[in-house]
C-alpha positions as CSV (number, residue, x, y, z in Angstrom):
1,X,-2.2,3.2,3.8
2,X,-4.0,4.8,6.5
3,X,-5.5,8.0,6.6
4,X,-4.7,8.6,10.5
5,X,-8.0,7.9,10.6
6,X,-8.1,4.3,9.6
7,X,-5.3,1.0,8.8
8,X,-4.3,1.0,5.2
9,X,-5.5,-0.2,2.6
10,X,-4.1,-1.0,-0.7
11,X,-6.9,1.3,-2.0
12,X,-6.9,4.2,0.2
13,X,-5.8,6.9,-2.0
14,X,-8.3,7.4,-5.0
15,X,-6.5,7.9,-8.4
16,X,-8.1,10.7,-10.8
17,X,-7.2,12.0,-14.1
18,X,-3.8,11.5,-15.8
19,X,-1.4,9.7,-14.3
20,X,2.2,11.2,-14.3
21,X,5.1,8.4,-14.2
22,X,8.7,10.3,-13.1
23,X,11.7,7.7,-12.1
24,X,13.8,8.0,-9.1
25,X,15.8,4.8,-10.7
26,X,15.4,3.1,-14.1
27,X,12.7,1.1,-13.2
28,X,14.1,-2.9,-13.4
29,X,12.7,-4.8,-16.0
30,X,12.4,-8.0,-14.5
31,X,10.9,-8.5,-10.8
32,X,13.1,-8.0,-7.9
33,X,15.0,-11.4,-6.8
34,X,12.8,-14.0,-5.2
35,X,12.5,-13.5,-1.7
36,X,10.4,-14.8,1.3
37,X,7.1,-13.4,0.4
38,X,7.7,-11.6,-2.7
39,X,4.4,-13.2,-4.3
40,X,1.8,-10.7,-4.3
41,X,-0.9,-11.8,-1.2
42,X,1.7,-14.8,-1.2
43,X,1.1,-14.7,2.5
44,X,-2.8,-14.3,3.0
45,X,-5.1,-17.1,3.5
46,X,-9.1,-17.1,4.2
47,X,-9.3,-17.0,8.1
48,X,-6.3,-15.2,8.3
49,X,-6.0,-12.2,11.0
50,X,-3.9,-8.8,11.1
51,X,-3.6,-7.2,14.2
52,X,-2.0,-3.7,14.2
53,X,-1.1,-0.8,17.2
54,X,-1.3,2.5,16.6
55,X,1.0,4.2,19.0
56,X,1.2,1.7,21.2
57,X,-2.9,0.6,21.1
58,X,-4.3,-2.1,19.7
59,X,-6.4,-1.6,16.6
60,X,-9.6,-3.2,15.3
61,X,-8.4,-6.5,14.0
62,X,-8.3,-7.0,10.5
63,X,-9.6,-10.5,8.7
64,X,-8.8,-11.8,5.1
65,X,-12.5,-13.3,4.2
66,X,-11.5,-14.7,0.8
67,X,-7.9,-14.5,-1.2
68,X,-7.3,-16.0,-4.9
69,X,-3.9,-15.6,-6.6
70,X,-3.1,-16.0,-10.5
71,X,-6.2,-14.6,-11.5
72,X,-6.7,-13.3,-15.1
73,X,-8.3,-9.8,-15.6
74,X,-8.6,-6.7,-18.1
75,X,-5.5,-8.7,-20.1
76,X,-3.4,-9.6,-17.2
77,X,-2.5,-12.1,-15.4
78,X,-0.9,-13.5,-11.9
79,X,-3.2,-11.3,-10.5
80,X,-4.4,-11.4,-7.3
81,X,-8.3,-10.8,-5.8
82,X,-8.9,-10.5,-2.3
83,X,-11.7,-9.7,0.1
84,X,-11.0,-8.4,3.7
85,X,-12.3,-6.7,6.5
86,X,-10.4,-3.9,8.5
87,X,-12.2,-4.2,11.7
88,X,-14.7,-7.5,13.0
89,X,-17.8,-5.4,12.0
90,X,-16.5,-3.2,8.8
91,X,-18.4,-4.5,5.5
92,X,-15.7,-6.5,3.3
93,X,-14.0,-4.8,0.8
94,X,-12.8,-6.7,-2.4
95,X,-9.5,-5.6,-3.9
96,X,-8.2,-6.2,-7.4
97,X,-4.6,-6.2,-7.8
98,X,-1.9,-6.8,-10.3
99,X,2.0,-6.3,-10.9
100,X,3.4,-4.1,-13.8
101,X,7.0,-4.2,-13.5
102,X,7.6,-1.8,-10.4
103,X,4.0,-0.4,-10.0
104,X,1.3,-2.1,-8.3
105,X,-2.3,-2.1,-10.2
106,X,-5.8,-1.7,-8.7
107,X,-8.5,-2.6,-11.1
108,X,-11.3,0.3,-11.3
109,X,-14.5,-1.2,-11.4
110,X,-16.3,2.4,-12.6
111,X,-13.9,3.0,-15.5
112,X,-13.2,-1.0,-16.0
113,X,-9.6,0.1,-16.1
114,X,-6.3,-0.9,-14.6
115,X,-5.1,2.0,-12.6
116,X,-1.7,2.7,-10.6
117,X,-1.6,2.1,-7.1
118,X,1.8,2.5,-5.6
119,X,5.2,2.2,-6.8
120,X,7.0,-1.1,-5.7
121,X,10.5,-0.1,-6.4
122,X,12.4,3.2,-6.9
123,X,9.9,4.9,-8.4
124,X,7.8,7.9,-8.0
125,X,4.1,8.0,-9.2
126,X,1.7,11.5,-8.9
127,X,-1.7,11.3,-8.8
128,X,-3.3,14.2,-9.8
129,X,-6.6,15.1,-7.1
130,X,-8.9,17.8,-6.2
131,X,-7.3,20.4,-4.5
132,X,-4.0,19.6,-5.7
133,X,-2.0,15.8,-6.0
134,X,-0.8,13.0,-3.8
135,X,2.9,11.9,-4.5
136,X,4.5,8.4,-4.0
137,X,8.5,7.8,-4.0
138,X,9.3,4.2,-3.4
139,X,12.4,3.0,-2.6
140,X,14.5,-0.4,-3.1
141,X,12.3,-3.2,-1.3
142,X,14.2,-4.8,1.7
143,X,13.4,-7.9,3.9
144,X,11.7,-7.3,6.8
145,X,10.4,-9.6,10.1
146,X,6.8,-10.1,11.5
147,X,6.6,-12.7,13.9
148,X,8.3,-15.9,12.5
149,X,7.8,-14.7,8.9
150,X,9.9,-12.4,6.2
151,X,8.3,-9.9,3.9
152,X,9.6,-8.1,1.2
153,X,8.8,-4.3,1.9
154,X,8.9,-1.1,-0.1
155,X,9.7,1.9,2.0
156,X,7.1,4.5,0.7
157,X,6.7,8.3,0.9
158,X,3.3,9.5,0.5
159,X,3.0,13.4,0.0
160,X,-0.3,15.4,-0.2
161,X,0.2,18.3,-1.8
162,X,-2.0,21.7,-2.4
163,X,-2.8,23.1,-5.4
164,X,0.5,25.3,-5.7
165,X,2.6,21.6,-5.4
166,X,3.3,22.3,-1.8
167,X,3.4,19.8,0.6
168,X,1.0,19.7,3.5
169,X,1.2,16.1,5.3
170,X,2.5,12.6,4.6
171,X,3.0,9.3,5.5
172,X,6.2,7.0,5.8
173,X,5.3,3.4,5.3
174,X,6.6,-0.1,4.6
175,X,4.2,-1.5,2.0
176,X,4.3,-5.6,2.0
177,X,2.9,-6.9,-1.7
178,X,2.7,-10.5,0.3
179,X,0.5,-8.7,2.2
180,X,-1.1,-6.3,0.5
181,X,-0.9,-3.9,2.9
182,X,1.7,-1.9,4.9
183,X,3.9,-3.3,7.7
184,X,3.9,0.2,9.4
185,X,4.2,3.9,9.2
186,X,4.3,7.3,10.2
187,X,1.7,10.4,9.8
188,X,3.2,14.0,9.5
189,X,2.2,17.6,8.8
190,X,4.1,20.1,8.2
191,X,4.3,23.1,10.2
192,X,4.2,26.8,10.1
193,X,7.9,26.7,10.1
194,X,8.4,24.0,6.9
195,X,9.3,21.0,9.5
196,X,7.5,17.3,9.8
197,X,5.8,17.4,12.8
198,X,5.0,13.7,13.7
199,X,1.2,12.9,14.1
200,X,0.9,9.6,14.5
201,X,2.5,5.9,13.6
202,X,1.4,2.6,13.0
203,X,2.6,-1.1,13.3
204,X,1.8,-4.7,12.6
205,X,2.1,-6.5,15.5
206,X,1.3,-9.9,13.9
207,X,-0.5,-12.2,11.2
208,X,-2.2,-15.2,12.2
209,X,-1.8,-18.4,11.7
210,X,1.9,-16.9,11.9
């Protein structure tokens, strides 16, 4: 998810203390229906390139240095490892990831714990932070088109609220597990009269090889 400041990442928001689990839905028991791209980083390869737009302008290109899928880890499994980098000169960062029913895993290499990451279905996670929390209602995944190719996406609230649980800003996005990352998005803060004032939005324009 991007900050406004940056593309997302599937380890943007950091979690601290006690996670709080509320569902929208009754989360499904069994994964969603097979779908082009459902596989989590199903669709990354080493070499592989991301090229986004923010309003309209091109963005530092990111590139998937190393991807493994069906790794074990912590007592899970099908997981999947990946290192990328978000622009040609960033230092690569190496993600952890796993599927728990309709929550998305990062591993924690400081506490050598699983963590939540973002819901992947109709569910909301809160993720308690200083200053206040940061909110996440997912919604029922639908198929969406890049290029030539399908993805399964999650439409995604994030909310940051303050320390009284009021909302201040957040982000609308489309988060692709086959990507392990979002397809696109919008910023917002809210104003002095409670509305969403749009800040900013984001795309992905393609993967290659597509």
């Amino acid at each position: 998810m991007p900050d406004g400041r940056r593309l997302p990442t599937a380890a943007t928001i950091a979690i601290v203390g006690v996670l709080v689990l509320t569902s929208c839905a009754a989360p499904s028991s069994s994964p969603a229906p097979a779908v082009p791209g459902t596989e989590l980083a199903a669709a990354l390869a080493p070499g592989a390139t991301l090229r986004y737009v923010r309003d309209g302008a091109p963005q530092p290109v990111w590139t998937v240095d190393s991807v493994a899928r069906g790794v074990a880890h912590g007592g899970r499994t099908g997981c999947a490892r990946i290192r990328r980098r978000t622009a040609p000169a960033a230092p690569s960062e190496s993600l952890l990831l796993c599927v728990a029913g309709d929550t998305l895993l990062a591993w924690d290499a400081r506490t050598g714990a699983w963590r939540a990451s973002r819901p992947l279905g109709a569910l909301t996670l809160v993720m308690p932070r200083s200053g206040g929390a940061v909110r996440m209602d997912g919604g029922a995944p639908v198929i969406e088109q890049v290029g030539r190719r399908s993805y399964r996406v999650v439409p995604t609230v994030v909310t940051t609220l303050d320390s009284a649980g009021r909302p201040v800003r957040r982000l609308r996005e489309r988060y692709a597990p086959a990507l392990a990352t979002a397809t696109g998005g919008v910023f917002e803060v809210r104003d002095s009269t409670g509305e969403w004032r749009r800040e900013a939005g984001f795309e992905l324009a393609g993967v290659e090889p597509d």
